[in-house]
Backbone as CSV, one residue per row, in Angstrom:
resi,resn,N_x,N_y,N_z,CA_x,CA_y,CA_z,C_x,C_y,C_z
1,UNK,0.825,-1.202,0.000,0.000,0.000,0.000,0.862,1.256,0.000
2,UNK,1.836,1.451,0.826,2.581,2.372,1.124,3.416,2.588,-0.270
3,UNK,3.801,1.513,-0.674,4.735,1.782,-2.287,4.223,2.262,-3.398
4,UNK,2.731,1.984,-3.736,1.498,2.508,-4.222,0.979,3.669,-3.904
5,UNK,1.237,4.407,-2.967,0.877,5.543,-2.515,2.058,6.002,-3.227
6,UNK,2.979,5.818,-2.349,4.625,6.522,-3.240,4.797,6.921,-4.941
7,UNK,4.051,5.612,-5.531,4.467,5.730,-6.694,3.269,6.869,-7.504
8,UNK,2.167,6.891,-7.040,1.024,7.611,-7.319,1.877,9.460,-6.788
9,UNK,2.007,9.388,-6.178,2.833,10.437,-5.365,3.485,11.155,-6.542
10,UNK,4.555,10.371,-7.071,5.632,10.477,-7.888,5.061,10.751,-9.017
11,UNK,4.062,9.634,-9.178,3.635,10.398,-10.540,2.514,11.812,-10.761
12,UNK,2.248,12.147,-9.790,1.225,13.265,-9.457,2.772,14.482,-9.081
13,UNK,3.867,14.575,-8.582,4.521,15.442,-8.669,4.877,15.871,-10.134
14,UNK,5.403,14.645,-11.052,6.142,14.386,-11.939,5.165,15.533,-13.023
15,UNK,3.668,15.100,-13.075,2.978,15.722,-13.809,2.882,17.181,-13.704
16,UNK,2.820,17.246,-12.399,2.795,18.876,-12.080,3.680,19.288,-12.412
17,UNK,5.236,19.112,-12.500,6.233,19.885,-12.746,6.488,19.688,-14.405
18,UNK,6.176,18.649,-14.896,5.970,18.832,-16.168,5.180,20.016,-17.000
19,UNK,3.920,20.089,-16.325,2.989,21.246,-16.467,3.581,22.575,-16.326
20,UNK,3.718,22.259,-15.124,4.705,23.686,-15.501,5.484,24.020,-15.987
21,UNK,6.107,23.604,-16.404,7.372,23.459,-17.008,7.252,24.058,-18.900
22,UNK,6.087,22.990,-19.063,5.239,23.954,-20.321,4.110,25.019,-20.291
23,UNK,3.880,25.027,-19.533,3.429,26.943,-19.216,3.905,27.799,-19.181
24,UNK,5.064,27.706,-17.827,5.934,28.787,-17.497,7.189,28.929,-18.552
25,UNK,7.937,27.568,-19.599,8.951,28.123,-20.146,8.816,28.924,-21.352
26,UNK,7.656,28.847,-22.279,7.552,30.483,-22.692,7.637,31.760,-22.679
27,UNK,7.097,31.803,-21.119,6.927,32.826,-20.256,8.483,33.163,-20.081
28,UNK,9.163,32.665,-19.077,10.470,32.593,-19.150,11.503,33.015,-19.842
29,UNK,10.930,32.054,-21.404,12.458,32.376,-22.278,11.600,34.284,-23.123
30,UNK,10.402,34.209,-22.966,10.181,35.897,-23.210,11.039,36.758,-22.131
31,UNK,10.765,36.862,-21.079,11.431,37.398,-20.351,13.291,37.582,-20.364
32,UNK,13.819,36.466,-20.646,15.432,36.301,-20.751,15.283,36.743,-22.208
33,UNK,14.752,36.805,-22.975,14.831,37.517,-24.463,14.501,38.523,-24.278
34,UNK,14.129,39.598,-23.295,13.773,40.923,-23.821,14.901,41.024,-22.900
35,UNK,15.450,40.457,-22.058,17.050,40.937,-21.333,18.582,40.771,-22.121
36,UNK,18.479,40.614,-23.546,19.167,40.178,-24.433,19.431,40.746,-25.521
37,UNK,20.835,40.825,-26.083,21.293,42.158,-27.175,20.646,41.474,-28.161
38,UNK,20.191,41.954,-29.627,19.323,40.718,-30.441,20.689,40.155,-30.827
39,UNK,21.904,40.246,-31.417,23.101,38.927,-30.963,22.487,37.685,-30.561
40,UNK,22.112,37.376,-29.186,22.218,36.540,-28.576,20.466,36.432,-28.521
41,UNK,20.065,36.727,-29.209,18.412,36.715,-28.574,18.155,35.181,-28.733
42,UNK,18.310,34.551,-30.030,18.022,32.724,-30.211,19.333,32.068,-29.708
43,UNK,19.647,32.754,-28.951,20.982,31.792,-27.842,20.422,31.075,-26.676
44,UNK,20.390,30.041,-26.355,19.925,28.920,-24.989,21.038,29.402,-24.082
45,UNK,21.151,30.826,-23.275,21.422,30.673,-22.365,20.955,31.704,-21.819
46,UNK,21.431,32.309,-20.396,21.000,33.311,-19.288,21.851,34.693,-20.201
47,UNK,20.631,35.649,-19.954,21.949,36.492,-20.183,23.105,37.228,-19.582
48,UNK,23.892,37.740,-20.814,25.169,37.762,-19.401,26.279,39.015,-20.755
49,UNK,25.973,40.122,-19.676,25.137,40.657,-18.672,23.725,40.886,-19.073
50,UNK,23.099,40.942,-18.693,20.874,41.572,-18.672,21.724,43.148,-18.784
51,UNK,20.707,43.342,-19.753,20.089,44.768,-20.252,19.325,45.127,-20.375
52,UNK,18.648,46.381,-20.384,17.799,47.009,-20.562,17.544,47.816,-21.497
53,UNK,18.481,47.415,-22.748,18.439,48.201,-24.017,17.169,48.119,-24.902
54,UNK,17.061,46.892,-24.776,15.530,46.720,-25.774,14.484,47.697,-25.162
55,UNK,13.858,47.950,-23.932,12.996,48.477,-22.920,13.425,49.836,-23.788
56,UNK,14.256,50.316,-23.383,14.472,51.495,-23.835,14.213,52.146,-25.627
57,UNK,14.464,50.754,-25.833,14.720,51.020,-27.712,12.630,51.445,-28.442
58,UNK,11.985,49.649,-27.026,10.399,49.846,-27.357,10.332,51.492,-27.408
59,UNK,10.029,52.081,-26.374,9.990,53.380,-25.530,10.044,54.496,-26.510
60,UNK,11.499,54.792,-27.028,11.935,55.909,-28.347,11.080,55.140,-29.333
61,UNK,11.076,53.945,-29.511,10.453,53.603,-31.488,8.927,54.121,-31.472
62,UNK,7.992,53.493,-30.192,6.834,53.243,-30.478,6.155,54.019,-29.319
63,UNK,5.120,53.925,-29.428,4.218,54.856,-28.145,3.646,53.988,-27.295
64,UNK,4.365,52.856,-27.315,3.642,51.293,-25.868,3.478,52.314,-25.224
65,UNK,3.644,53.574,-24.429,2.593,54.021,-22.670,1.277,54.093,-23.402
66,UNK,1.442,55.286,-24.679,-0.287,54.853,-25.166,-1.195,53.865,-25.238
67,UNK,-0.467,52.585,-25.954,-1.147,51.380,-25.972,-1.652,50.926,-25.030
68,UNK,-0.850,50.941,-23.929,-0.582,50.388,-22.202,-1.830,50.792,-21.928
69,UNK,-2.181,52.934,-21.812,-3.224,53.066,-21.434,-4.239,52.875,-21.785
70,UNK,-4.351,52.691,-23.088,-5.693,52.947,-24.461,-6.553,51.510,-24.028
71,UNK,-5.373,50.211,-23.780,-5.695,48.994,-22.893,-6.417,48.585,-21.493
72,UNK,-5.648,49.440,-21.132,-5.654,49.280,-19.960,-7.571,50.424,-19.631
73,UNK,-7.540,51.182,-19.590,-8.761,52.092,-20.211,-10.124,50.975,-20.481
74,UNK,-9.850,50.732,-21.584,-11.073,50.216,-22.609,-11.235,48.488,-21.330
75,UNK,-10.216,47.948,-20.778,-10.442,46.557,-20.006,-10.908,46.808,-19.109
76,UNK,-10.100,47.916,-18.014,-10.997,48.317,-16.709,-12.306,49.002,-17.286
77,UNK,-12.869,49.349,-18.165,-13.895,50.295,-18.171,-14.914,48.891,-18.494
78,UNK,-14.698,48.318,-19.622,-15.444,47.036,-20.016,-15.816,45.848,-18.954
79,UNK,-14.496,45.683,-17.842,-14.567,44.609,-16.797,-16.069,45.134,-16.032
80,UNK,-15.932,46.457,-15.139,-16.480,47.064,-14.516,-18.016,47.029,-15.172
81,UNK,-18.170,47.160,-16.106,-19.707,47.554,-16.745,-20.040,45.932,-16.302
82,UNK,-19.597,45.377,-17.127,-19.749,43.544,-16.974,-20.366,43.052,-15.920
83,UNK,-19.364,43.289,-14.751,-19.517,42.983,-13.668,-20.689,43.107,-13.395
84,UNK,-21.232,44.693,-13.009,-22.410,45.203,-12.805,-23.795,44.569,-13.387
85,UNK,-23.623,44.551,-14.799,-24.478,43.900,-15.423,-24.534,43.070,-15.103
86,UNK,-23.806,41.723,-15.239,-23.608,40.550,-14.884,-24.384,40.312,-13.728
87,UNK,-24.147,41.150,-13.010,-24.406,40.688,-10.882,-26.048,40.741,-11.532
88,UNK,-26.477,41.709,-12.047,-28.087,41.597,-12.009,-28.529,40.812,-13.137
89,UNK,-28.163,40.447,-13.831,-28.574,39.450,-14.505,-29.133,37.785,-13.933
90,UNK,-27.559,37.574,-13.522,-27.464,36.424,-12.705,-28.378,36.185,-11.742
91,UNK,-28.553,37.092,-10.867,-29.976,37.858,-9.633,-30.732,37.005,-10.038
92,UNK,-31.321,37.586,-11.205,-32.503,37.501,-11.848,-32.769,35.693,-12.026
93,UNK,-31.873,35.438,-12.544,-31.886,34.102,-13.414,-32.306,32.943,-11.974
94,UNK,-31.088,33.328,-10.930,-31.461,32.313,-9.649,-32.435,32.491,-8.852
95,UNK,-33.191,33.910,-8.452,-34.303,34.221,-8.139,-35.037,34.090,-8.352
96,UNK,-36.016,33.956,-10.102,-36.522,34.199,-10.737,-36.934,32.928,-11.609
97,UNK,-37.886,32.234,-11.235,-37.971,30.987,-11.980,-38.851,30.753,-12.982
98,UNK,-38.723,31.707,-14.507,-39.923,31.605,-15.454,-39.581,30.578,-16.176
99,UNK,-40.386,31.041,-17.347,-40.474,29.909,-18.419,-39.396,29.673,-18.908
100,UNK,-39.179,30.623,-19.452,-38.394,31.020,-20.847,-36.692,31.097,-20.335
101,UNK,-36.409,31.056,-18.848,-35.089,31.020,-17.979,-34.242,29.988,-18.803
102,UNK,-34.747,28.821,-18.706,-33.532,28.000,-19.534,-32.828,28.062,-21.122
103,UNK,-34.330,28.490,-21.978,-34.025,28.793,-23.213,-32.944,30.624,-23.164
104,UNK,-33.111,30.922,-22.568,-32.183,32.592,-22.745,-30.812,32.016,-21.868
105,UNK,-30.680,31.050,-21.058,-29.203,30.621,-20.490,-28.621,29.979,-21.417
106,UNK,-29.297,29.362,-23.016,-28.925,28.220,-23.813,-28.197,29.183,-25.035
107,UNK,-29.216,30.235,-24.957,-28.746,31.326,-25.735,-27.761,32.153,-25.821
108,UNK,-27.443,32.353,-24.045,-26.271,33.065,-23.629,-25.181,32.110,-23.946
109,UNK,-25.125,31.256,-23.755,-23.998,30.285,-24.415,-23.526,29.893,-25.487
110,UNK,-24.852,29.968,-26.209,-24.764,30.080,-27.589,-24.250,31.374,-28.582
111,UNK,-24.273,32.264,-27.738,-23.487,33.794,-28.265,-22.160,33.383,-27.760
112,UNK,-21.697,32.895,-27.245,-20.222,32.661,-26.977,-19.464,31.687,-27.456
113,UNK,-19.959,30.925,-28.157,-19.922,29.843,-29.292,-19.212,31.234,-30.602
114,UNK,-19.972,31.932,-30.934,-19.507,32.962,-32.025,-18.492,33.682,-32.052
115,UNK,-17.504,33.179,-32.979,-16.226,34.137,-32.770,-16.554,35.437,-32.888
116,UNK,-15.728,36.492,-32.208,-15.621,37.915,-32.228,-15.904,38.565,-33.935
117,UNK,-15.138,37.545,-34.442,-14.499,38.448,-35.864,-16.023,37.916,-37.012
118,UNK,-17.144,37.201,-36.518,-18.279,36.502,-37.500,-18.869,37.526,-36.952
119,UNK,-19.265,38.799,-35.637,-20.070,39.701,-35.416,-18.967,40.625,-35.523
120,UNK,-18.124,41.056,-36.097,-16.752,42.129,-36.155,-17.762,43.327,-37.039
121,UNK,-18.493,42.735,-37.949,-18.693,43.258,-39.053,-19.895,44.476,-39.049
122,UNK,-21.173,43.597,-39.014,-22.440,44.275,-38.322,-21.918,44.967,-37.124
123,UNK,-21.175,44.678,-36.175,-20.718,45.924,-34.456,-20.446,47.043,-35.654
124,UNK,-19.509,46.874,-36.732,-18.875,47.673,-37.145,-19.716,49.144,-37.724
125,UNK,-20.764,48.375,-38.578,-21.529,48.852,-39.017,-22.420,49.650,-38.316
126,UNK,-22.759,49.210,-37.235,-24.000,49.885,-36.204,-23.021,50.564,-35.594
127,UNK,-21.811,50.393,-34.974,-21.111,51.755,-34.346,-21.239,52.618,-35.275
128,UNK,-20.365,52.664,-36.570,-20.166,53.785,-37.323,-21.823,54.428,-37.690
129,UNK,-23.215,53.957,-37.179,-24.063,54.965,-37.629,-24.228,55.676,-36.235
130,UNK,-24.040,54.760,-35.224,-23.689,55.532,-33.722,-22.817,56.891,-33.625
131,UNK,-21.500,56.494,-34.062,-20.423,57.312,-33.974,-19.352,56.939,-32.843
132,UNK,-19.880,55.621,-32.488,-18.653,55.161,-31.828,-17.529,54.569,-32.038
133,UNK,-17.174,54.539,-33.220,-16.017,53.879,-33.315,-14.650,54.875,-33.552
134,UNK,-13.515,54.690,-33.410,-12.346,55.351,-32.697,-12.936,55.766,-31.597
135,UNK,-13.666,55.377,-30.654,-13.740,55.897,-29.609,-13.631,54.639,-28.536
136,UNK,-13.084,55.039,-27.107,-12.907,54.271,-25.747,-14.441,53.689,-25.822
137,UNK,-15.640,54.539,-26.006,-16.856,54.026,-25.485,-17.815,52.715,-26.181
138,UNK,-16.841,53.147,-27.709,-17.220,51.710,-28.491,-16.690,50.969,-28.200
139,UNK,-15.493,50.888,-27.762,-14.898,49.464,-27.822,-15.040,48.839,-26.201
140,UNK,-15.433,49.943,-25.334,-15.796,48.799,-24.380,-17.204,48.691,-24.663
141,UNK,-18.023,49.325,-24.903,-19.191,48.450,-25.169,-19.284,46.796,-26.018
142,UNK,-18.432,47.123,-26.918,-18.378,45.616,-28.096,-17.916,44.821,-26.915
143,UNK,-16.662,45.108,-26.177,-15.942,44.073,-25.242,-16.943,43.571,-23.865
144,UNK,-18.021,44.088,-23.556,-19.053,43.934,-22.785,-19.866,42.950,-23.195
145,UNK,-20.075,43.027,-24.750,-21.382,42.258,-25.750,-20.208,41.134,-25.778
146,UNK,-18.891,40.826,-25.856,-18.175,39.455,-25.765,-18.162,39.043,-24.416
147,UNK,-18.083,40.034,-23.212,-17.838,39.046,-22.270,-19.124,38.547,-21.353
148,UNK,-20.234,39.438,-21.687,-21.259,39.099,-21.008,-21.871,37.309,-21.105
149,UNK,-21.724,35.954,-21.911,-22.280,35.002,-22.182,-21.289,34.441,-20.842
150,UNK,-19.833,34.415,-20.924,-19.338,33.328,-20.517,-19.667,34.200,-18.922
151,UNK,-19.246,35.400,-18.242,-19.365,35.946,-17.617,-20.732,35.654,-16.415
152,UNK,-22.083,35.589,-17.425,-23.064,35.017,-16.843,-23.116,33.862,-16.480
153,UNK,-22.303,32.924,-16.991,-22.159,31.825,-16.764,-21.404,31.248,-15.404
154,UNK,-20.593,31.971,-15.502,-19.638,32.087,-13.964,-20.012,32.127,-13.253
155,UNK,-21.195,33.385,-12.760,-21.611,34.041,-11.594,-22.887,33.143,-10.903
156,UNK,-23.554,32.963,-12.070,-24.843,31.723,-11.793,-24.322,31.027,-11.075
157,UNK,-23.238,30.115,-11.250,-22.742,29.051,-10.460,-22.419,29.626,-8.978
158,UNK,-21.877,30.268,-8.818,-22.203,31.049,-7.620,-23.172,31.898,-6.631
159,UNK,-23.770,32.255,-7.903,-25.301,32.807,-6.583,-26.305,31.425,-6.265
160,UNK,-25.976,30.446,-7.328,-27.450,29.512,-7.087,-26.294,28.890,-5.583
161,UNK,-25.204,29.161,-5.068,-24.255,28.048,-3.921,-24.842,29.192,-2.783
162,UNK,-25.422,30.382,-3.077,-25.919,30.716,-1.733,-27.410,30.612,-1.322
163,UNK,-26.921,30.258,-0.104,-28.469,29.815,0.354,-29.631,30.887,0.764
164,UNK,-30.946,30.407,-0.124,-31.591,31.353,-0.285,-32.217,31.871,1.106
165,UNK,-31.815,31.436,2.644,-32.967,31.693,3.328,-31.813,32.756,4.108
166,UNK,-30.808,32.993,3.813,-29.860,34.510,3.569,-30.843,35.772,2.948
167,UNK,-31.029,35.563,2.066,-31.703,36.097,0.807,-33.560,36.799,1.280
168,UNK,-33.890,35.676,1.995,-35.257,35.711,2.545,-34.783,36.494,3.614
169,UNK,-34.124,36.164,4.835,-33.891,36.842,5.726,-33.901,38.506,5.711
170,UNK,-32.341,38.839,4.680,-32.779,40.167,4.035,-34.281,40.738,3.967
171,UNK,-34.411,39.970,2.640,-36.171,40.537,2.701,-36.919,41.129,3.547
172,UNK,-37.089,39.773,4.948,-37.619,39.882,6.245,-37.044,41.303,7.120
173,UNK,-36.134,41.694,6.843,-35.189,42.779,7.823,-35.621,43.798,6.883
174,UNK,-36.104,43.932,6.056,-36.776,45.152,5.495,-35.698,46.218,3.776
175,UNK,-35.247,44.778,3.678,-34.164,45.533,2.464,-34.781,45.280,1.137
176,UNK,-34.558,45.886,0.360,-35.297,45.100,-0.955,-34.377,45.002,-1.973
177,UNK,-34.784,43.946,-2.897,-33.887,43.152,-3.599,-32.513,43.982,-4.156
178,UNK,-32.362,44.787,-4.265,-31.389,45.462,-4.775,-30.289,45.851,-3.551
179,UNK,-31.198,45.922,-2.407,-30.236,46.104,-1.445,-29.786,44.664,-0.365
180,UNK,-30.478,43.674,-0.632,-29.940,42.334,-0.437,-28.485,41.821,-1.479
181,UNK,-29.014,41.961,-2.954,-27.920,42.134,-3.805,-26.602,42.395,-3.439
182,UNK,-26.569,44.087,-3.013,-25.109,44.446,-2.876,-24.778,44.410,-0.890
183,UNK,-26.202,44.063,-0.101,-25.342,43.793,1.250,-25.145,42.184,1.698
184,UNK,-25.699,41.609,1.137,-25.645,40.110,0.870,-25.203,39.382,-0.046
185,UNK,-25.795,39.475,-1.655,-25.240,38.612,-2.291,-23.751,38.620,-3.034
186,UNK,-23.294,39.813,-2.954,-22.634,39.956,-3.362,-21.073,39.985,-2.883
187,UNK,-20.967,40.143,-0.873,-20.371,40.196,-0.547,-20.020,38.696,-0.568
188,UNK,-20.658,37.603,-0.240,-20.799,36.168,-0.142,-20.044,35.531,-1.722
189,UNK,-20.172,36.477,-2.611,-20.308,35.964,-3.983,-19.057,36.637,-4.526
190,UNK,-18.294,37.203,-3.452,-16.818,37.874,-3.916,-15.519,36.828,-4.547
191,UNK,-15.958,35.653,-4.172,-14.784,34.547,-5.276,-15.238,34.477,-6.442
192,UNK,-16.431,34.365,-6.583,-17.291,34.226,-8.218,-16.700,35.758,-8.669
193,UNK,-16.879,36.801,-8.072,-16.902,37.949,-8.718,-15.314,38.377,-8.823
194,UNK,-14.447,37.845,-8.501,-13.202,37.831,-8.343,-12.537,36.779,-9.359
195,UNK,-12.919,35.923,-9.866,-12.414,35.032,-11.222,-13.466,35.611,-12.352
196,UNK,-14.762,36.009,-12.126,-15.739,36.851,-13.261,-15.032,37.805,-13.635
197,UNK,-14.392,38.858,-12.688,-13.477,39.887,-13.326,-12.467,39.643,-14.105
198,UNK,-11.545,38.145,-13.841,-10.589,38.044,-13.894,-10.489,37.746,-15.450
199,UNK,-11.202,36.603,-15.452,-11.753,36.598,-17.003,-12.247,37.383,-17.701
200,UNK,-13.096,38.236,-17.448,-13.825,39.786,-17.904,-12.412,40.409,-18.594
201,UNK,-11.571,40.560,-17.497,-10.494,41.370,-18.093,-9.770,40.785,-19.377
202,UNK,-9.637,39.303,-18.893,-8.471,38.979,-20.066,-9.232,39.076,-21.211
203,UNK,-10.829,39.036,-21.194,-10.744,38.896,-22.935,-10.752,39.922,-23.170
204,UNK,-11.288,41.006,-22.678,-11.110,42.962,-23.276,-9.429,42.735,-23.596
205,UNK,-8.884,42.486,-22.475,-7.119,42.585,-22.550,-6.513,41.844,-23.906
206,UNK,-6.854,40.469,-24.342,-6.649,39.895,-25.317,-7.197,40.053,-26.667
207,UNK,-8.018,40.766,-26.742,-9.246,41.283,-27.962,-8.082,41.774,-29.136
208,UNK,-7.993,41.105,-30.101,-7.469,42.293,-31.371,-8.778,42.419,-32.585
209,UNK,-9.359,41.522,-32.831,-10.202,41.228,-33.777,-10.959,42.630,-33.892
210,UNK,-11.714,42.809,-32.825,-12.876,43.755,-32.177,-12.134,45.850,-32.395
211,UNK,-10.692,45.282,-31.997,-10.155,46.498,-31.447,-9.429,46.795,-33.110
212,UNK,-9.038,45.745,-33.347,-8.550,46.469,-35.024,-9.851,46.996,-36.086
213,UNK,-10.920,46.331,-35.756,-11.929,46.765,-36.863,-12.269,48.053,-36.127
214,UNK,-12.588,48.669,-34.822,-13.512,49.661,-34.496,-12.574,50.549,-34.210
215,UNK,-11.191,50.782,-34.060,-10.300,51.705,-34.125,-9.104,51.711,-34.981
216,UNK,-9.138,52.817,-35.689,-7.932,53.266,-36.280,-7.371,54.482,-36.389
217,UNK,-7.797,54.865,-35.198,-6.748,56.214,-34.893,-5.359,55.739,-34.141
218,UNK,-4.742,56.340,-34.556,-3.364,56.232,-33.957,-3.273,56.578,-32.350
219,UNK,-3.891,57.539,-31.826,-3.785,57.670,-30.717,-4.787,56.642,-29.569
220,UNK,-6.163,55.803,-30.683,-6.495,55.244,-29.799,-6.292,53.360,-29.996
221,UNK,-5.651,53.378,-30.511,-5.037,51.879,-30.524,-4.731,50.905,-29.240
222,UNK,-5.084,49.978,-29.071,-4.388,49.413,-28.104,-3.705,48.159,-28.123
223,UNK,-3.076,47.749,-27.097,-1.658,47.337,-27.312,-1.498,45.722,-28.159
224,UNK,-2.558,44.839,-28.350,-2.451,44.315,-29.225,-1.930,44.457,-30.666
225,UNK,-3.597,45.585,-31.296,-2.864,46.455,-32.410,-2.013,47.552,-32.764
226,UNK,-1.573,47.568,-31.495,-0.235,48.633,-31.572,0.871,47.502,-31.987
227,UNK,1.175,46.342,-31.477,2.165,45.455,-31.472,2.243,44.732,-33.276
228,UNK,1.032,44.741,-33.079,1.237,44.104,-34.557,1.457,45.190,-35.934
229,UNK,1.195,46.462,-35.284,1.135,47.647,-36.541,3.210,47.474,-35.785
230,UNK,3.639,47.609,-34.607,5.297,47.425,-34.824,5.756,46.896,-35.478
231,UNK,5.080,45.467,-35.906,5.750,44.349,-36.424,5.779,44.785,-37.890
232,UNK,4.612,45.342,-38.365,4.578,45.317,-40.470,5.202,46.508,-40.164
233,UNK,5.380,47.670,-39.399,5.940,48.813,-40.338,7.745,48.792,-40.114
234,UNK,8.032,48.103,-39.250,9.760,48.074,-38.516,10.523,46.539,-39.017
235,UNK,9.541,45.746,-39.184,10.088,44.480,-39.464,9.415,43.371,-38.443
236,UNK,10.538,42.460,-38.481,10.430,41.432,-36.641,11.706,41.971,-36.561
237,UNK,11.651,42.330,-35.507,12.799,42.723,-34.251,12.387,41.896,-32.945
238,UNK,12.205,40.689,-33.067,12.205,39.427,-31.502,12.614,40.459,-30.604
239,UNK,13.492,41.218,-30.685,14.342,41.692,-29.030,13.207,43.148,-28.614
240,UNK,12.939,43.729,-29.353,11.830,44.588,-29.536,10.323,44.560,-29.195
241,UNK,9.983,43.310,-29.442,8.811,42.213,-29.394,8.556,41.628,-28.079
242,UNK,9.930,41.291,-27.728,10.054,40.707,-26.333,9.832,41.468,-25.559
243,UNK,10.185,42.895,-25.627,10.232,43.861,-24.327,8.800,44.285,-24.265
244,UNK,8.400,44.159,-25.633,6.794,44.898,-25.638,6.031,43.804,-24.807
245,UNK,6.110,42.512,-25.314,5.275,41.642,-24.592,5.213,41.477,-23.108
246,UNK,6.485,41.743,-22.616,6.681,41.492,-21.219,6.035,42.433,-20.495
247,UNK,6.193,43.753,-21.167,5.185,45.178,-20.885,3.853,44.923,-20.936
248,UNK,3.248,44.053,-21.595,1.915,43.565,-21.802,1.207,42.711,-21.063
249,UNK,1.999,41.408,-20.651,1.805,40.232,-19.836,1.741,40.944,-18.111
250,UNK,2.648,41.755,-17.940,2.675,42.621,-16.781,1.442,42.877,-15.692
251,UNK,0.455,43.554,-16.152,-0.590,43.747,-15.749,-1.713,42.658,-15.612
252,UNK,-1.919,41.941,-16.535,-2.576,40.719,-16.412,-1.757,39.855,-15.022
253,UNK,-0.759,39.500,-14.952,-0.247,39.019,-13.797,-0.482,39.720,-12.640
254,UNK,-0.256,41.431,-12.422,-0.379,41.863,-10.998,-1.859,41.876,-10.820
255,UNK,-3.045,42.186,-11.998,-4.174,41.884,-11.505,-4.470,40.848,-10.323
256,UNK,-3.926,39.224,-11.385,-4.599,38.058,-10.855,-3.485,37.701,-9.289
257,UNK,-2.454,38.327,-8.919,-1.526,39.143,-7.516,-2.594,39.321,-6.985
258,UNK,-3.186,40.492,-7.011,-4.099,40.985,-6.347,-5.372,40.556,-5.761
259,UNK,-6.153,39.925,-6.562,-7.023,39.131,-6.504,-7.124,37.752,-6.353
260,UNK,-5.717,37.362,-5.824,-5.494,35.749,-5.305,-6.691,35.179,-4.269
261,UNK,-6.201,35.968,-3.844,-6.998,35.598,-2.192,-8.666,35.973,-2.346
262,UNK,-9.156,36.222,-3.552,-10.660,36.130,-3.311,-10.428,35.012,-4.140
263,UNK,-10.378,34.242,-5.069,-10.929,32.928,-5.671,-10.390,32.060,-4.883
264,UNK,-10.568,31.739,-3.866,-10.879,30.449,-2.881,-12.357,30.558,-2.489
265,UNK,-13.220,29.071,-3.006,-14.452,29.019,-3.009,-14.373,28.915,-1.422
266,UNK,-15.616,28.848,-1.072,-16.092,28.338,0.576,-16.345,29.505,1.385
267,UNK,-16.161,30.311,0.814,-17.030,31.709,1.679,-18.569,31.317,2.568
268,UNK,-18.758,30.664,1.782,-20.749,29.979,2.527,-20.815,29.359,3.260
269,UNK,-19.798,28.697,3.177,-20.011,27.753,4.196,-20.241,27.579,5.507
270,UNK,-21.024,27.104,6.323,-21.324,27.441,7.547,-22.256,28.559,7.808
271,UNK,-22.349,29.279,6.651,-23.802,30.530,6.579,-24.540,30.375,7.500
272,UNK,-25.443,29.063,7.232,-26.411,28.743,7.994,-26.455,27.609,8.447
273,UNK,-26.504,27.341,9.701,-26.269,26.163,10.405,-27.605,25.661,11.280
274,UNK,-28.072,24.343,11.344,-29.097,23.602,11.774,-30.057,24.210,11.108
């Protein structure tokens, strides 16, 4: 039994470090490549010495702080709407037991089935009679209409894990649904809403499809299609590429830093007892 445990052991470490191993060494050899003269950039080793020339070179060539913000902008503005929406949607769906509830959850899923770039076209069209496009307000709206399917999907799973006689109680104490929402359900529902964001963000953050068709001003680009307009007008410069990406990956990491410690499920637990 004990050798069987061991060997299960071994192979449950073995896998994990394998895993990682192909996750993180991308990650990695980006990082030791943007610390690298381009010389040595497809060289297998550490560099020696690390520089900071590329960082500097992004910086003078291209306008990455614009991109950074134009990004950074359009994700926090898009996460945030989401969210909001999202929380009352979801409300609705676990509260709310009509007919027609399962067919519009089949639907919401079914819009997320659709790549970005098969509705790129029509967004395109209905912004430009709007007048939103080159603008921050179109493109987080489009990035709202992508993240809202999977988004709803998240949060459901989490409001239906709280127990409704929380919910009733509220009621009973004289709050009404909107104010049960944000003094109850939502505080309870801060791991759901803490991986809902998290995801919220990355796809605004990862979006080029959406963000190349509805902007083409230069000043409001963001850093996807800023990276790829580096690449056709300068060449490939890898060492250039590298520094931009690492500038990019950046924020997505200190987000999900930050927000570690709310996605541990089990907040409910013990809510209500006997």
């Amino acid at each position: 039994m004990k050798k069987n445990a061991r060997r299960w052991r071994f192979l449950s470490y073995t896998i994990i470090i394998a895993a990682l191993f192909v996750f993180l060494f991308p990650i990695v050899w980006l990082i030791l490549g943007s610390l690298k003269p381009p010389a040595d950039l497809l060289v297998v080793s550490l560099p020696n010495p690390p520089t900071l020339v590329n960082y500097f070179t992004v910086f003078e060539r291209f306008p990455v702080d614009r991109y950074l913000r134009n990004s950074l902008i359009v994700a926090f503005g898009s996460t945030a709407i989401t969210i909001v929406v999202v929380s009352l949607a979801a409300y609705g769906f676990v509260r709310h037991r009509f007919q027609a509830r399962g067919a519009l959850l089949i639907s919401t899923l079914l819009m997320r089935m659709l790549p970005a770039i098969a509705v790129g076209i029509p967004i395109f069209l209905l912004f430009s009679k709007l007048h939103l496009t080159n603008a921050y307000l179109g493109l987080i709206l489009a990035h709202v209409a992508l993240q809202l399917p999977l988004v709803i999907w998240i949060l459901l799973g989490f409001f239906e894990d709280i127990p409704a006689e929380l919910i009733d109680a509220g009621l009973v104490d004289g709050c009404n649904r909107l104010t049960v929402l944000q003094r109850v359900v939502l505080p309870l529902a801060a791991p759901g809403l803490a991986v809902a964001a998290v995801f919220a963000f990355l796809i605004s953050w990862n979006d080029f499809s959406l963000a190349f068709l509805l902007v083409s001003t230069p000043s409001r680009l963001t850093m996807p299609v800023g990276m790829s307009q580096m690449n056709l007008q300068y060449g490939v410069r890898w060492d250039n590429l590298s520094a931009a990406a690492v500038m990019y990956i950046l924020p997505t990491i200190m987000l999900a830093l930050f927000l570690q410690r709310y996605i541990v499920r089990g907040l409910t637990m013990g809510a209500v007892k006997g």
